[in-house]
N, C-alpha and C positions, 0 to 999 in steps of 0.2 A: 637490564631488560630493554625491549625494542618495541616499537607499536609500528607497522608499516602499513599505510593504507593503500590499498587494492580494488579500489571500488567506489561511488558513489562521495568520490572527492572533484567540489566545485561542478557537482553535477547530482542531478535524482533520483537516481534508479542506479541499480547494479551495487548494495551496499554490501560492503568485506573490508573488513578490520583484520589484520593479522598481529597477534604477540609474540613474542620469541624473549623466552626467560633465559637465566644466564648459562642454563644448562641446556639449551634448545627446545626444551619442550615449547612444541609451538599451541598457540590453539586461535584459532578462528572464529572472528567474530562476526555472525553473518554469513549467507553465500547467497548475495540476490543479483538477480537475471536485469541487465541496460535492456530498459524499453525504450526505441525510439526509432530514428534512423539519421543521429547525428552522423557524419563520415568522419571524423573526429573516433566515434568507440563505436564505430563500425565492424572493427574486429576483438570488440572483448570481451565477448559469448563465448569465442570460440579460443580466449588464449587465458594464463594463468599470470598474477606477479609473485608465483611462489610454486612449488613444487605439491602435487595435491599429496603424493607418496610419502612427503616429511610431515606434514598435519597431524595431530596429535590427539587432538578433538576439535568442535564444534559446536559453539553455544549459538543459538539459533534466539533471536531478539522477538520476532513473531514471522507471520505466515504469508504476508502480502509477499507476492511473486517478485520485486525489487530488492526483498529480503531473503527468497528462500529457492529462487528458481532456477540456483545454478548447483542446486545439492545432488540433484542426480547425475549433472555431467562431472563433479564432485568424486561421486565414488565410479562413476565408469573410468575415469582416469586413473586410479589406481588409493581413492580414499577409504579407509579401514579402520576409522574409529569410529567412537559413538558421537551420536548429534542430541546435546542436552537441549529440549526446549522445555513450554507449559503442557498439562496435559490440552486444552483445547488447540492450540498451536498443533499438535502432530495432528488430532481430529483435522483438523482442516487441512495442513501439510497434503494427508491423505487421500480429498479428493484433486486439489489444488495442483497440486504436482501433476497427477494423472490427466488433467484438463493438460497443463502444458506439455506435457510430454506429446498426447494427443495433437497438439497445434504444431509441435514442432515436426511431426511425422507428415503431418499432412500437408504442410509448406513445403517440405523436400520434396512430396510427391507431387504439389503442380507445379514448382520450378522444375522437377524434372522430365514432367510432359510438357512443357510447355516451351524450358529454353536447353534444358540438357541435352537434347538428342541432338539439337543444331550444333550446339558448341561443346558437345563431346565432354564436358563437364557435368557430372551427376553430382548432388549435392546430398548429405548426407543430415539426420536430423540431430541437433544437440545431444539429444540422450532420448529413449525411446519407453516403454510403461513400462518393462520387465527391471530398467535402470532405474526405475521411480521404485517397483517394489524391491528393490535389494535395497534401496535408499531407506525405505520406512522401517526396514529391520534393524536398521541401526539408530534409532530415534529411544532415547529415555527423558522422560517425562518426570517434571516434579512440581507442588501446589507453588502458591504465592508463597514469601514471607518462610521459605523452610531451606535453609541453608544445607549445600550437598558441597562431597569435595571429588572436583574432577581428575586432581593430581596432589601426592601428597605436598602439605604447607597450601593448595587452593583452594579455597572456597570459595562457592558464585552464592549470590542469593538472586533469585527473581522478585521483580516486584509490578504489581499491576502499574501496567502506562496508559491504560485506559483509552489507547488509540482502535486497535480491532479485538476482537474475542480475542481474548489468551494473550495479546500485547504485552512484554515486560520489558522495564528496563534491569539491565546486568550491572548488578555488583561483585565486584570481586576482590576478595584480602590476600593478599599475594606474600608467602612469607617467603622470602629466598634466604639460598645456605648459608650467606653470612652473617643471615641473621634479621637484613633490612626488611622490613614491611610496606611496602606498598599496596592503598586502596585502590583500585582503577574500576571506573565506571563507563557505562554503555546504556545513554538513555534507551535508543533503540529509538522509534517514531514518539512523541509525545502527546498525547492525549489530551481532548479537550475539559474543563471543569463546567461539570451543569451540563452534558448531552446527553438525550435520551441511551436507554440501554445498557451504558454499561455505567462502573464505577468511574468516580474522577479518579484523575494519576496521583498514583502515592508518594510522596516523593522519597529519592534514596537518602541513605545515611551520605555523609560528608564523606568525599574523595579527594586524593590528592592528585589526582590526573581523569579528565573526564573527555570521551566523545559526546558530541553530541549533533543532533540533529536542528538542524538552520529550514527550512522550505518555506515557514513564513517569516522572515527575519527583518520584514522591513514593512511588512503593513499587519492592522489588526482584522476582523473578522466581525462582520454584523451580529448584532446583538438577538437573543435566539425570541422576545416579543416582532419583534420587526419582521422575523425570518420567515414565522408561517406566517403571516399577514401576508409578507410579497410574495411568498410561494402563492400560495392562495388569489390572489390579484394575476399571476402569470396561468393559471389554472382558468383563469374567468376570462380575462384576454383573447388565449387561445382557443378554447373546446367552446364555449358560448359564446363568445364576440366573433371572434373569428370562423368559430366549424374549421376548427382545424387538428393536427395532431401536437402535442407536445411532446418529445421526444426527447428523454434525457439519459445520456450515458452515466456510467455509476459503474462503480468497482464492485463484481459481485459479490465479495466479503464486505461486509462493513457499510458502505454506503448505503445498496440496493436495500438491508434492512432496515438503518434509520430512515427513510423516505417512506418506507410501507409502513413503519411506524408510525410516524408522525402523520402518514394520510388513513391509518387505522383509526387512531383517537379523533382526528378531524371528521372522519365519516360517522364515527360513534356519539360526537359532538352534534351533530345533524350540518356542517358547516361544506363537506366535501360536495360539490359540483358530482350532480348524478351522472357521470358519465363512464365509460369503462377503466378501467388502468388494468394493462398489462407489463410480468414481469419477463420478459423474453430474453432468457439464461439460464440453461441447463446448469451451470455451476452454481448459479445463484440460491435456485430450486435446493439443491444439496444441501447448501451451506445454511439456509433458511433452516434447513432441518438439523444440523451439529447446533445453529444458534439454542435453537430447543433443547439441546441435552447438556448444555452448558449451563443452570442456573449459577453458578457461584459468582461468575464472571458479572451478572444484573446489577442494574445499582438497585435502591430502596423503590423507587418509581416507578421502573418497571415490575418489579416483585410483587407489592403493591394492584398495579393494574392488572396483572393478572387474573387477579381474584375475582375481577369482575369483567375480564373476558380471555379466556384461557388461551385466546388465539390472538396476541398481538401483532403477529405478521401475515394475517389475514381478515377479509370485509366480504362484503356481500357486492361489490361489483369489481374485486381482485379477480383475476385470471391469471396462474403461472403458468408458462408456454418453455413445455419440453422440445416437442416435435418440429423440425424443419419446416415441412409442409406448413404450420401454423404461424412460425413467424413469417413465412414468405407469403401465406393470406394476407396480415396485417399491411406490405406496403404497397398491396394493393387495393386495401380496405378505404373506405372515401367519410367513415364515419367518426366523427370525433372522441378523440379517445387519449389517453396518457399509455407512454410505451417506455419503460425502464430495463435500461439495459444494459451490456458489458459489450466494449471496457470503457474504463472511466476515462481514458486518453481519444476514445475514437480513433483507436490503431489498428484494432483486431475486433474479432467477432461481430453479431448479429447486428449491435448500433452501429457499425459500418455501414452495414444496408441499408437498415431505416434514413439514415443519414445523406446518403447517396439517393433515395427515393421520394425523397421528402420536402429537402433544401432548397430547392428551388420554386418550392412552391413558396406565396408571402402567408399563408391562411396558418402556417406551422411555424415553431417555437422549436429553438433545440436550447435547452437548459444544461449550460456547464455547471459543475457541481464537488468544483475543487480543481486542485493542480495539473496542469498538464504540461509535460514537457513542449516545449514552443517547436519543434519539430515535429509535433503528433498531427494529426486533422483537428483534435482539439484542441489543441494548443494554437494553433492557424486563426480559429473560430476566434478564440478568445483574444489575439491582437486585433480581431478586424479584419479578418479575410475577406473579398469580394467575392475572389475564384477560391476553390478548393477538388484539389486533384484527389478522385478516388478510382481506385480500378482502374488507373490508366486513361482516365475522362477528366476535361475539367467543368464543373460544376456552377455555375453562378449561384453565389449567394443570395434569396429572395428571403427567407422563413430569418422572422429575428431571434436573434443572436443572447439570452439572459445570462446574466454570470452572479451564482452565488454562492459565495467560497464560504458562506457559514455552515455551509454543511459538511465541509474538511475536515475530518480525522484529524487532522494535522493542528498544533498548539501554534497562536498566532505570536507575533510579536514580544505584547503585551504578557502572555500565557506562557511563554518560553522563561522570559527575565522572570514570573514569579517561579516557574518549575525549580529554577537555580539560585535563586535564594538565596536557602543555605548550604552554600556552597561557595560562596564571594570569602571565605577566609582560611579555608582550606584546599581553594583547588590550586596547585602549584602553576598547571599547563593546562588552557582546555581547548580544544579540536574541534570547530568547525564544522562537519559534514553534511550530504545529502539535503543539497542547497545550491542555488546559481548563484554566482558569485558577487553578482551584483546587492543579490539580499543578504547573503553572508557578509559584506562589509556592511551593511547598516548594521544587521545585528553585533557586529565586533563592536561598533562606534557604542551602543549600547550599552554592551556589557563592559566595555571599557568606563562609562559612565556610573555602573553601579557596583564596581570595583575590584571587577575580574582582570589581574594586570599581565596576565598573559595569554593569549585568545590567537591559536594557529589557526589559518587556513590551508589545509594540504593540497598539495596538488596528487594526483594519478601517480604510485609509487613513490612516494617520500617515505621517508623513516628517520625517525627519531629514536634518543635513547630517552628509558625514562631511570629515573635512580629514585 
């Protein structure tokens, strides 16, 4: 058997695993979409390290867009199997895809009024909403903890990672013809222990070959007493010291709800700063609403707090903003307020604006709120940018700059070494991934310290055999 990585190797976005068993059946682990605009994987949206036509199936980790946004150019290329995820993961898949697909139509369409007719070059969109629904038809769904087999001698099991709604990591008992057994595992993104909403990550049984996921692999994560304190202190800063705007990007799965969260109970608390908070993200809005119909996913606390307010991701001075016209009110609005928005990088959508509108004022606050690739506008923000080019302007940095990675989806350091545990005497080989390489050799130095004796880094199509 062969594991070939295709994706989101020594880099964070764009995650695809490929296996190739001794009879070829292949299956693919992952198909997510490179956010950024490194020139480095500037072309690998648009190219494959594998044939989509030989793909066998597709076990889908979870829903975030770096994991699942290349599944409709996927099957417009010629892919025709099924794609096994959780059932909340296709819910989401559902609206998630169609938002990208969406983006990527409408990017073709103003590069191509704007620079195709000059240079005769018309640009065409990765994959378009009718490619997303032939995609969703091929999506099977299965609970936590229920073993299915995608190929005879496979079995996958899912198991809650506690990173976004319906997050699993993939286990799989691989029995081949002559007989040999291999476990091979696939944490997928890993979940943080103790954050609102969902369950902590469960961890898998023992593997003898494991991927895994590195993004914080070299620092830990504030501790979650500290975290609404300083939230709260950034909150009082800005809209009452300042009269200004706060203005935080957020991933509109997963993030955008634990901050409405966690500023629910604060407002229910009597502690939120009477001011308005807007959530300005039509995806956001959606997925607020699959969060709702997903209880299983809850950990005991939110389950719990429901009881005594049936709307955890809504308060009495929340406002969610569908409408265009309404976010383009707000960066004209002069009144102090919270603006939460997508995407969590400040690549794309509406916090672009805000961002561009806002920045240069010193009365405003932009709150990073997790990873960003160091090519993004947030990723720029979060080394210290002065200038920052948006639209083709450059911008002076005036509005300060917060950074609070405890609110990461993402398993720090410290939370990564206990996720793998038990796993230090059974993992033969383990992989690296969806990490910059600089944090993926702390964390090797680590697990080399707590007695992982074989710890790859892959680079962009490497392959190994595994036995």
């Amino acid at each position: 058997m062969k594991v070939k990585f295709c994706g989101a190797a020594r880099e964070v976005t764009g995650s695809a695993h490929l296996l190739t068993l001794d009879d070829g059946f292949k299956i693919l682990l992952d198909c997510g979409l490179y956010q950024g605009s490194s020139e480095k994987w500037k072309d690998f949206n648009e190219t494959w390290q594998f044939d989509p036509e030989e793909v066998n199936c597709v076990i889908l980790s979870h829903a975030h867009i770096d994991h699942s946004g290349r599944l409709p150019k996927l099957v417009k290329d010629g892919y025709r199997g099924p794609i096994y995820s959780t059932h909340a993961t296709r819910s989401l898949c559902a609206i998630m895809l169609l938002d990208s697909a969406f983006i990527q139509e409408r990017d073709a369409e103003y590069y191509n009024k704007r620079r195709g007719r000059s240079s005769g070059k018309l640009r065409e969109p990765l994959y378009d909403q009718d490619d997303v629904k032939q995609t969703m038809d091929r999506f099977v769904s299965h609970g936590y903890g229920r073993k299915f087999e995608v190929y005879p001698g496979v079995e996958v099991e899912f198991r809650d990672a506690g990173h976004i709604l319906g997050s699993a990591s993939v286990g799989m008992t691989i029995r081949e013809k002559d007989g040999n057994v291999i476990r091979f595992g696939f944490t997928g993104d890993i979940g943080r222990p103790s954050r609102p909403i969902l369950r902590d990550p469960q961890l898998m049984d023992e593997m003898d070959y494991l991927i895994c996921e590195s993004t914080y692999g070299d620092k830990n994560h504030e501790a979650p007493p500290e975290e609404v304190d300083h939230l709260l202190r950034i909150i009082r800063h800005t809209c009452l010291e300042k009269k200004g705007k706060l203005i935080i990007p957020a991933f509109s799965v997963g993030r955008t709800q634990e901050i409405v969260y966690i500023m629910d109970k604060l407002e229910h608390a009597g502690k939120l700063p009477r001011v308005p908070v807007y959530v300005d993200s039509p995806l956001a809005v959606n997925a607020t609403v699959i969060f709702g119909s997903h209880p299983e996913c809850y950990d005991a606390e939110l389950s719990s707090y429901i009881l005594r307010d049936p709307n955890p991701f809504g308060f009495s001075n929340l406002t969610y903003i569908k409408k265009v016209e309404a976010s383009k009110a707000l960066n004209h609005s002069k009144e102090p307020c919270i603006i939460i928005s997508a995407s969590g990088m400040a690549n794309a959508g509406r916090v672009k604006h805000h961002i561009y509108n806002n920045i240069s004022d010193q009365k405003n606050t932009i709150l990073i709120v997790g990873y960003c690739s160091p090519d993004t506008p947030g990723g720029a923000l979060r080394n210290g940018a002065k200038q920052l080019r948006l639209f083709g302007e450059e911008k002076t940095v005036r509005a300060d700059v917060e950074i609070m990675d405890s609110f990461s989806a993402h398993a720090d350091r410290s939370e990564i070494s206990d996720f793998l545990a038990n796993q230090r005497k059974s993992v033969k080989k383990l992989f690296l991934v969806h990490g910059e390489i600089e944090r993926q050799e702390s964390l090797r130095t680590l697990l080399g310290e707590d007695g992982f004796k074989k710890v790859e880094i892959p680079v962009l199509g490497q392959e190994f055999n595994v036995y």
